[in-house]
ZADREN-651215 format. One record per residue (C-alpha): x, y, z. Coordinates in nm, 4 decimals. Example, Ala and Ser with C-alpha at 12.3 -4.5 7.8 and 13.67 -1.06 7.14 Angstrom:
BEGIN
         xx         yy         zz
     1.2300    -0.4500     0.7800
     1.3670    -0.1060     0.7140
END
This chain:
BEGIN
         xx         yy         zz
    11.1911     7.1325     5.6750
    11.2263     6.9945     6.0652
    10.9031     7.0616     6.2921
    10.9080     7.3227     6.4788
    10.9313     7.1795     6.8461
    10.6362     7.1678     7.1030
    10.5960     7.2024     7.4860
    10.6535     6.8807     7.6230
    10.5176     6.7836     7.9587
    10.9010     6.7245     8.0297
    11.1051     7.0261     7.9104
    11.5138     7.0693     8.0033
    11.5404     7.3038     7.7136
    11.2648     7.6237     7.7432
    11.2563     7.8954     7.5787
    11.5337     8.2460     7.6453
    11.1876     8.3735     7.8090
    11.1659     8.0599     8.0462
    11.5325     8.0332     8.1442
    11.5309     8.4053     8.2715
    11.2157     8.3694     8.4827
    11.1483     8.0552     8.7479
    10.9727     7.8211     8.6520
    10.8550     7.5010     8.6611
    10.6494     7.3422     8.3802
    10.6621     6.9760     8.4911
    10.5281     7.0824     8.8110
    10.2345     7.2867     8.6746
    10.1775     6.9779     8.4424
    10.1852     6.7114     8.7348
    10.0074     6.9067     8.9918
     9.7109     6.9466     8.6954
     9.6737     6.6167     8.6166
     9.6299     6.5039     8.9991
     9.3378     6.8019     8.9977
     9.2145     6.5941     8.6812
     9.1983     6.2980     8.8837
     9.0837     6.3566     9.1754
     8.9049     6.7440     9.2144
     8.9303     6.7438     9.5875
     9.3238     6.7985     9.5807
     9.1926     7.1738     9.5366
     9.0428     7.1620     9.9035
     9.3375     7.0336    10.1056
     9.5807     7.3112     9.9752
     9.7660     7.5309    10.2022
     9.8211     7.7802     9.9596
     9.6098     7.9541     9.7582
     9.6819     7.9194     9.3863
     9.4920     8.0665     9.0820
     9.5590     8.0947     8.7363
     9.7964     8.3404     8.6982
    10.0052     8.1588     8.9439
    10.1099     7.9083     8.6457
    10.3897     8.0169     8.4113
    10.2507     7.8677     8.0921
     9.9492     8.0382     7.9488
     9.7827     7.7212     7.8432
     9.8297     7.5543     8.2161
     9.6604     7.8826     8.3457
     9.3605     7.8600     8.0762
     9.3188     7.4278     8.2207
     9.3310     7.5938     8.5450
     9.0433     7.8509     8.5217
     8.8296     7.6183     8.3328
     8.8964     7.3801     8.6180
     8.8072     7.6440     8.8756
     8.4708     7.7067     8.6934
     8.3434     7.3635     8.6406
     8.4185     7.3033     8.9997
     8.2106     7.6035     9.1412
     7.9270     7.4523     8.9272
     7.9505     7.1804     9.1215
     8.0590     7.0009     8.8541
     8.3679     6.6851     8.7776
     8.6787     6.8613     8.6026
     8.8156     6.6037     8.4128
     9.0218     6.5374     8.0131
     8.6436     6.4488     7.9176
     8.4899     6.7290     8.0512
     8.7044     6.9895     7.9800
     8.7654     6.8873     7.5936
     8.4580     7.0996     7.4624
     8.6498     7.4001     7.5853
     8.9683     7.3588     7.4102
     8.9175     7.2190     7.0791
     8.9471     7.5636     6.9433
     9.2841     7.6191     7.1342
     9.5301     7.7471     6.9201
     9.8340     7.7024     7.1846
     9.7048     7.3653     7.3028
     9.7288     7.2339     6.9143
    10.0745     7.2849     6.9130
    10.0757     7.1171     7.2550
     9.9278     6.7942     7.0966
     9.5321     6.9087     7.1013
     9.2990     6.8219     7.3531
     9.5246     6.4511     7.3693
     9.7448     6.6649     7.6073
     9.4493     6.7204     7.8544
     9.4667     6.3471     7.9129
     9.8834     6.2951     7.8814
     9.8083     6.5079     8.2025
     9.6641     6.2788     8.3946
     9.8830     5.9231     8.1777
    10.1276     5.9112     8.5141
     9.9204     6.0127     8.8048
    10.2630     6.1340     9.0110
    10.1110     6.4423     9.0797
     9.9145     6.2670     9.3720
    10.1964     6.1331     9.5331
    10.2488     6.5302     9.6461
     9.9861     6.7633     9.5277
    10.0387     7.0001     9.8146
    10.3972     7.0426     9.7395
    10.3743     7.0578     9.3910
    10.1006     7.3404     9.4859
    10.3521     7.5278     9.7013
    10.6279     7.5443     9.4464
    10.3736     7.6455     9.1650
    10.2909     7.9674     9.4205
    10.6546     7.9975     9.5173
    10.7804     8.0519     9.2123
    10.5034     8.2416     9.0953
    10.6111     8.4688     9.3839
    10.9459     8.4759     9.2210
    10.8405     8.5868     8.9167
    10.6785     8.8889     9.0705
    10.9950     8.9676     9.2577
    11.2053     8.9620     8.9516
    10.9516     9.2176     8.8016
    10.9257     9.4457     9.0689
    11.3398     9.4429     9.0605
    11.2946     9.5245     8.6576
    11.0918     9.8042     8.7168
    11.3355     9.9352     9.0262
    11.5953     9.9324     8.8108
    11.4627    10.0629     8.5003
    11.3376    10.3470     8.6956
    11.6321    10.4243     8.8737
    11.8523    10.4242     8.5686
    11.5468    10.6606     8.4043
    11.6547    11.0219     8.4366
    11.4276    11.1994     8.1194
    11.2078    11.3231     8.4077
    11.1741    11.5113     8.7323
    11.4163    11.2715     8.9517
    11.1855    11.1845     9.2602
    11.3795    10.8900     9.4415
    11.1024    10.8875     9.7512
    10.8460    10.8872     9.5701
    11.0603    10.5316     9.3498
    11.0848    10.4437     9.7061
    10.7624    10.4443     9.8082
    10.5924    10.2667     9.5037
    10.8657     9.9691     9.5423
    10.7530     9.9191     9.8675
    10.3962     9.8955     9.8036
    10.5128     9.6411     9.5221
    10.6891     9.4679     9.7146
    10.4411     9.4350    10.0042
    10.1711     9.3148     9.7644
    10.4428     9.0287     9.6440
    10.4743     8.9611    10.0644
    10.0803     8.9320    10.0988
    10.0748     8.6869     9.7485
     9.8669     8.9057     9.5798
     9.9650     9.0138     9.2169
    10.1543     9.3402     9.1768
     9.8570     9.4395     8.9079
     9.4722     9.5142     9.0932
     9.2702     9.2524     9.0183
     8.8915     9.2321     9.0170
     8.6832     9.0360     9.2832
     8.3885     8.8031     9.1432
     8.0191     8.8601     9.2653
     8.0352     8.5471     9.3683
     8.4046     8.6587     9.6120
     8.2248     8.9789     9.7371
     7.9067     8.8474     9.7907
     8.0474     8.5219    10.0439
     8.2743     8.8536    10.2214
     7.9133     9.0290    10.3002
     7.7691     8.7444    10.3746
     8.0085     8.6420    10.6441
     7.9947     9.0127    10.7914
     7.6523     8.9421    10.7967
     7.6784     8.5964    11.0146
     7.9384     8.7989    11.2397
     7.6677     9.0981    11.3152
     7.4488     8.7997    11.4076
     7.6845     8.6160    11.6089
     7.7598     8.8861    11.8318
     7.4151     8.9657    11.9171
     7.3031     9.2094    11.6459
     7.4581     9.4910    11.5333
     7.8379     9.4390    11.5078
     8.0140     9.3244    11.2002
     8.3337     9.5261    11.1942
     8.6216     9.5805    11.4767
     8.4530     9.6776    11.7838
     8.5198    10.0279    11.9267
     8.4650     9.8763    12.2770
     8.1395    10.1309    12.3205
     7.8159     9.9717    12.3034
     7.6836    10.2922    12.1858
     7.9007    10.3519    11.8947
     7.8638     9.9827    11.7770
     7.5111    10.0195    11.7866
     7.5342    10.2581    11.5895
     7.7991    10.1792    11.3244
     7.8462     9.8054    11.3564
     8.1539     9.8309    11.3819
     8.4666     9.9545    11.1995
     8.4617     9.7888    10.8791
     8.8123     9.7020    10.6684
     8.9229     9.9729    10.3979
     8.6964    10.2835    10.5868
     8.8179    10.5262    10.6467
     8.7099    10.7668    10.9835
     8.7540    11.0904    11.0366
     8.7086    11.1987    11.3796
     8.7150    11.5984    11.4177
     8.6287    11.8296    11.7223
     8.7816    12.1654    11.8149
     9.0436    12.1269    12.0819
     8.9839    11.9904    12.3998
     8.6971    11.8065    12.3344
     8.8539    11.4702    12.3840
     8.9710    11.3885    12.0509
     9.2771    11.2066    12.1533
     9.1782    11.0654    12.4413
     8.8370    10.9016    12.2456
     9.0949    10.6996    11.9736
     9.3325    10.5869    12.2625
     9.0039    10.4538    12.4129
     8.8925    10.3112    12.0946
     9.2376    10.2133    12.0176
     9.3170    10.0004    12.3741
     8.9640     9.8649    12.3516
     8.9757     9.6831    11.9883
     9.3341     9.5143    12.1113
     9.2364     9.4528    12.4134
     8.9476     9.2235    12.2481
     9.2060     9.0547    12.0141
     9.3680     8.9583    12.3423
     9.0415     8.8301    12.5053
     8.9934     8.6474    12.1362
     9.3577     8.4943    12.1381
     9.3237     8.3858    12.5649
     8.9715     8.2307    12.5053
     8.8856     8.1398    12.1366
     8.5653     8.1845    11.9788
     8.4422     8.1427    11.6170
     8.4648     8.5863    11.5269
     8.7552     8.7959    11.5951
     8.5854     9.1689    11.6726
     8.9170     9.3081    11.7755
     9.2804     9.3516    11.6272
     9.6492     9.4352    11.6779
     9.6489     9.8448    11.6389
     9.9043    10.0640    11.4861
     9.8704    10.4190    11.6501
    10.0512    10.6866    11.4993
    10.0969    10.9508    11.7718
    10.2023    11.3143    11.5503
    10.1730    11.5007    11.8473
    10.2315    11.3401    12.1565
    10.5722    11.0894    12.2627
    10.4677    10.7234    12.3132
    10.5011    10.7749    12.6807
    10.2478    11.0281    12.6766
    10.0019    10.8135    12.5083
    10.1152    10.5213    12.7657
    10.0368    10.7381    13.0654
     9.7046    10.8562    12.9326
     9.5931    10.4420    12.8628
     9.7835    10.3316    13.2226
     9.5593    10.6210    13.3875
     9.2282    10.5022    13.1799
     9.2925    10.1285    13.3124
     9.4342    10.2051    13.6441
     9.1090    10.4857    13.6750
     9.3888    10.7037    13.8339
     9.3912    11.0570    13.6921
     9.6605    11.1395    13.4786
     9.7673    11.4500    13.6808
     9.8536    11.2208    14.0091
    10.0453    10.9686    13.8042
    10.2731    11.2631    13.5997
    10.3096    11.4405    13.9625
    10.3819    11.1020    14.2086
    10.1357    11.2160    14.3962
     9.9603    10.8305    14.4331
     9.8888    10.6297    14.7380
    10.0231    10.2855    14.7948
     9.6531    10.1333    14.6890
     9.7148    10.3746    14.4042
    10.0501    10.2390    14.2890
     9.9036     9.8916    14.3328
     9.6386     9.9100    14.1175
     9.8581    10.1150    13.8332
    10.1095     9.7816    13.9066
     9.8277     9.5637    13.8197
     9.6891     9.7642    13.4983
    10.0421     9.7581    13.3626
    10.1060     9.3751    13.3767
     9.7686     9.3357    13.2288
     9.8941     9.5726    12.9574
    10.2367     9.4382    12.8754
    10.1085     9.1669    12.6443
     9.8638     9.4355    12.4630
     9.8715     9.4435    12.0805
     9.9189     9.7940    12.0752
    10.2119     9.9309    11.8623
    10.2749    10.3385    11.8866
    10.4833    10.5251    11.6265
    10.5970    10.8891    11.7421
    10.7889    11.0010    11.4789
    10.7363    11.3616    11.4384
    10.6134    11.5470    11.0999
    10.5623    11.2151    10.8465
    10.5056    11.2626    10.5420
    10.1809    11.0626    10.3788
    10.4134    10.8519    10.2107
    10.6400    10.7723    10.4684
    10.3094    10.7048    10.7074
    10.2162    10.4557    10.4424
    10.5224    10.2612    10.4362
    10.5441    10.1927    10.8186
    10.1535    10.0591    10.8137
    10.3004     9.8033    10.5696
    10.5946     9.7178    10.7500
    10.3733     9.7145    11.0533
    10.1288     9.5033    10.8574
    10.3870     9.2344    10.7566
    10.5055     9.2039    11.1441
    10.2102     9.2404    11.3599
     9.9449     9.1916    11.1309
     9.7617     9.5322    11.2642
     9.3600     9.5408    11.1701
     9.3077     9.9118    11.2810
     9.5403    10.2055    11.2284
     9.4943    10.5464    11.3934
     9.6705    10.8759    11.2961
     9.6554    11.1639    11.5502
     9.6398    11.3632    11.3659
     9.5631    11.4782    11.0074
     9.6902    11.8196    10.9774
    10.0017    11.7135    11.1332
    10.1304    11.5063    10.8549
    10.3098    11.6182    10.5360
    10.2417    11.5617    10.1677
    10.4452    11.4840     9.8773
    10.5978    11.8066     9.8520
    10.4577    11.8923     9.5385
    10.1540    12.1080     9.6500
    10.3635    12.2407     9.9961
    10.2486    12.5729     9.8518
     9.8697    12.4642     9.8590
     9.7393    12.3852    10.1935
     9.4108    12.2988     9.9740
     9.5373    12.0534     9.7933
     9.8575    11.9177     9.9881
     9.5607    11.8259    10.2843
     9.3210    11.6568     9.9609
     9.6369    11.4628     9.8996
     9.6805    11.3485    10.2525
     9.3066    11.2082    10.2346
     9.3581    11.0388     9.9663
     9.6444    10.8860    10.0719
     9.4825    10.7559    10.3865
     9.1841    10.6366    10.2108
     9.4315    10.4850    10.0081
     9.6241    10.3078    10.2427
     9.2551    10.1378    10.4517
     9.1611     9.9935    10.0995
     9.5502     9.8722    10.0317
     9.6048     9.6964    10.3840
     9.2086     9.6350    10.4151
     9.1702     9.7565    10.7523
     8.9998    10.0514    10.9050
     9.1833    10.4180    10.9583
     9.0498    10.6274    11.2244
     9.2418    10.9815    11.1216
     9.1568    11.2662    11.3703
     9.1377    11.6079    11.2805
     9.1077    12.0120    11.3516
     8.8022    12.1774    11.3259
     8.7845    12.5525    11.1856
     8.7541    12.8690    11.4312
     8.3849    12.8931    11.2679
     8.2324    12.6761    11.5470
     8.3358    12.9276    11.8023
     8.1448    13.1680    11.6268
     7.8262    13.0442    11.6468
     7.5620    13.0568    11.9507
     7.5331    12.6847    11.8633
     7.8807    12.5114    11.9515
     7.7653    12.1842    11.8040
     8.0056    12.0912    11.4720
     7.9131    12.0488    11.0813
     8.0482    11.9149    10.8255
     8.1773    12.2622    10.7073
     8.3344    12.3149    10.9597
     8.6130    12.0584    10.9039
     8.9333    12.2388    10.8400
     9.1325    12.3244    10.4973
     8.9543    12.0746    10.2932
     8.6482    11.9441    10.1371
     8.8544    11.6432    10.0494
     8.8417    11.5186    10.4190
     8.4367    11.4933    10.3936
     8.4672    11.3692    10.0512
     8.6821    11.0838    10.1330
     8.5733    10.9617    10.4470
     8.3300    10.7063    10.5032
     8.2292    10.8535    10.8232
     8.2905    11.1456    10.9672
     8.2507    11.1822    11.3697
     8.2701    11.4777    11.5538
     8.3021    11.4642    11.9342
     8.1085    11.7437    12.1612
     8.0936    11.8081    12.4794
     7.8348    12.0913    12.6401
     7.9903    12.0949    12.9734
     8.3566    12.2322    12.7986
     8.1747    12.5538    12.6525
     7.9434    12.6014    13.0121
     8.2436    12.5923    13.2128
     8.3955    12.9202    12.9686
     8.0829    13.1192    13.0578
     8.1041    13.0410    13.4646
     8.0680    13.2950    13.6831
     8.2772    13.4438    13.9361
     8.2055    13.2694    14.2752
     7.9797    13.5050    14.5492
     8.1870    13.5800    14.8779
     7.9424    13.6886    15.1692
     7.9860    14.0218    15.0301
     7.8192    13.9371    14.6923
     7.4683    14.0749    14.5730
     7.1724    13.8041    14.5958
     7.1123    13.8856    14.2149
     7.4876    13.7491    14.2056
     7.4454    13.4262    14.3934
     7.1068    13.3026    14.2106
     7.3098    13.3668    13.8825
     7.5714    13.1748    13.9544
     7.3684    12.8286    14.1521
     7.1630    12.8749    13.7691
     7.5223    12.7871    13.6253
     7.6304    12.5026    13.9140
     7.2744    12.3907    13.8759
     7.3393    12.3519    13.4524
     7.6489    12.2104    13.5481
     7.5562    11.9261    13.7538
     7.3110    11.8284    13.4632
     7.5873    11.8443    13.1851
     7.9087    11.6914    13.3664
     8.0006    11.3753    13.2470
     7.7923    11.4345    12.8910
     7.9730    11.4041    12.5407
     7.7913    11.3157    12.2243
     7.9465    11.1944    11.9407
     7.7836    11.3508    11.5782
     7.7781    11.0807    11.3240
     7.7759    11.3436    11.0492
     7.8265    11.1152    10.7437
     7.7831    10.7443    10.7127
     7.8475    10.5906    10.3370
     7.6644    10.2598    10.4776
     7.4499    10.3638    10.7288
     7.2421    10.6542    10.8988
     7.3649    10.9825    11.0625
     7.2497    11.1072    11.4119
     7.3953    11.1381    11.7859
     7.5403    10.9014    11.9820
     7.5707    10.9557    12.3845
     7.8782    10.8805    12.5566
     7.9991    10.9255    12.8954
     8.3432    11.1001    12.9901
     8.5435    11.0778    13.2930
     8.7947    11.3780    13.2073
     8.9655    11.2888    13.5257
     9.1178    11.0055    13.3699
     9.0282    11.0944    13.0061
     8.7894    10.8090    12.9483
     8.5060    10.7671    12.7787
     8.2392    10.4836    12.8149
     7.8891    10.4264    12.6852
     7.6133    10.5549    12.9758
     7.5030    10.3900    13.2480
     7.1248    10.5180    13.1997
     6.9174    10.4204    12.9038
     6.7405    10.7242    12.9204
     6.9505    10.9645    12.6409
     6.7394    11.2610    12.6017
     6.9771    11.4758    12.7856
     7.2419    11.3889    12.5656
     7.0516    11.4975    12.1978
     7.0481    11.0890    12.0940
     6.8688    11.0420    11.7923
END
């Protein structure tokens, strides 16, 4: 009876399996026996290949033991590593442990370890492509159920920007050793920039003092009732962590606080959103640039602030009533182009769900959340999503916002990992002003209404930002300043906060 035939380290003939997938066994076989030799091949590769990258099961089991010894500071070598395959029931029909050193007999692997490396990961890439196809086809053949081709649509694009990113189309779990080098590093950031910042900076010493940052898959909700200044807080927050990128791409330096931004703009065009920024940089209000009505110094300086602006890593989608899903798949687009680090959505109750719960506010906003909260863990960056607040706050003799009060959903305060809400005193005074005295007015008139101009003078200018939840911090107030003539806010000048409620 003929033997059955082994794995050779050569192979023209695999397996029906091997010939439908790429491959490359002689490569995964070469480039393991120059790690054998020489361990420090590992740190000169330009690509980052694990275990699962190898086609062969047995290459990927050399691998991992490889990968351990080394992180043990130990030599990964046929010696070393025979202990840990004697038992090996695949590497006996490979030869036994005698194939560990047949891996390193030739020593051509370290003629080109880095290309050998590249073609491993290429074709591991492949192989992840040709699944992803499989399933798009399977599923769009299946018809047994409820025929939902956006929703096919959707998930193969999220498949197929994990295979763009390298990362396996399965989740896979971080070591403690992989999560605890990530912290530490956000930890040597917050030091290098002085204390306090370890995340994208808002551009507001304030709020960066108080969050460090915004950190990579949070997600933000940022609520007020309207005309508080929602919008024109997130273009701020928006301009100012590209604007830093910017800085960080002119000039260097060893931490990157800011990042290319992907704003999606639900409610206003991308020209409106321009004109608010180009007034905010120019410090030209917004009602003389829409009007003309600008003087030649004017002009010059909104000439200046737009040049500066051109090159700004700023990308604005307007694209009316999105759906979650649809949202989704531009961020990953966007994320494959421009590499964006911060994503803003203005705002939440504008968007759309799946469909399926259209006849549930409740849950068709829950699903939105999710989704969002989804997509900052999937593309790792931060989401700053803005959002209504409920008629309730109107009611009260106390104007200032709660987490109640957020509209539709207890979702949105369940999924966030901070919630902000933006309030300004000086919006509700100026409701309750009084009518102005003429010379005919009583003197019972006139001291009631310099007791409002006199509360006025002391609230203009005043916002406070609630940090009503924070998953890795503390909650309190946070003062900012606002120049509503050009919608901008800015952390205050003083350091004396009592007037604004700072905790």
């Amino acid at each position: 009876m003929p033997e059955p035939e082994k794995l050779s380290l050569v192979s023209s003939d695999e397996s029906p399996e091997t010939r439908k997938l790429p491959s490359n066994l002689e490569a995964e076989a070469a480039f393991l026996g120059a790690v054998l030799i020489d361990n420090r091949v590992i740190e000169e590769l330009q690509v980052p290949i694990r275990p699962e990258h190898f086609f062969e099961p047995v290459h990927q089991r050399i691998y991992e033991r490889v990968l351990t010894l080394i992180d043990r500071n130990a030599t990964a070598s046929p010696v070393t590593l025979r202990p840990y395959f004697e038992a090996d029931e695949a590497l006996k029909d490979l030869g036994g442990t005698s194939y560990l050193a047949q891996l390193t007999a030739s020593g051509a692997g370290l003629l080109a370890p880095r290309e050998l490396a590249q073609q491993i990961y290429d074709l591991a890439l492949l192989r992840e492509l040709v699944t992803v196809g499989r399933w798009l086809v399977e599923g769009a053949l299946d018809t047994s159920q409820d025929v939902n081709p956006m929703d096919r649509i959707a998930q193969a694009e999220a498949d197929l920007f994990k295979v763009a990113e390298g990362a396996e189309t399965g989740s896979e779990a971080s070591t403690f050793r992989e999560a605890s080098m990530t912290a530490l590093k956000m930890a040597e950031a917050a030091l290098n920039s002085g204390g306090g910042l370890s995340g994208k900076t808002t551009g507001i010493s304030t709020i960066d003092t108080k969050t460090a940052g915004l950190h990579n898959s949070d997600l933000i909700i940022l609520a007020g009732r309207p005309g508080m200044g929602k919008t024109s807080l997130a273009t701020n927050i928006a301009f100012n962590c590209a604007e830093e990128h910017l800085n960080w791409l002119s000039e260097g330096g060893e931490f990157n606080y800011g990042a290319p931004v992907a704003f999606f703009s639900l409610e206003m065009s991308a020209d409106q959103l321009a004109t608010r920024i180009l007034a905010e940089q120019a410090e030209i209000s917004s009602e003389s640039l829409r009007s003309g009505k600008l003087t030649r110094e004017e002009f010059q300086q909104l000439s200046f602030a737009s040049q500066r602006l051109s090159e700004l890593p700023l990308y604005i989608d307007d694209t009316p009533a999105l759906t979650i899903a649809a949202l989704r798949n531009r961020a990953r687009r966007m994320k494959r182009r421009h590499d964006i680090g911060l994503i803003v959505v203005d705002y939440l109750q504008l968007l759309q769900g799946s469909g399926r719960a259209n006849d549930n506010r409740v849950n068709e906003i829950s699903e939105i959340s999710r989704g969002l909260k989804t997509l900052a863990k999937e593309l790792s960056v931060p989401v700053i999503a803005l959002s209504q607040l409920s008629r309730a706050v109107e009611q009260r003799d106390d104007k200032r916002p709660m987490l109640s009060d957020l509209r539709e959903s207890g979702s949105i305060e369940q999924d966030a990992d901070m919630v902000w809400f933006i309030y300004r005193s000086d919006y509700y005074h100026l409701l309750v002003k009084p009518d102005t005295p003429d010379g005919s007015s009583s003197e019972e008139v006139r001291e009631k209404y310099r007791a409002w101009e006199e509360k006025h003078e002391e609230l203009v200018g005043k916002a406070t930002l609630i940090v009503a939840k924070q998953r890795h911090g503390s909650t309190g107030n946070i003062p900012l300043h606002f120049q509503s003539e050009i919608t901008k806010f800015t952390a205050p000048n003083t350091r004396d906060y009592s007037d604004y409620g700072y905790e």
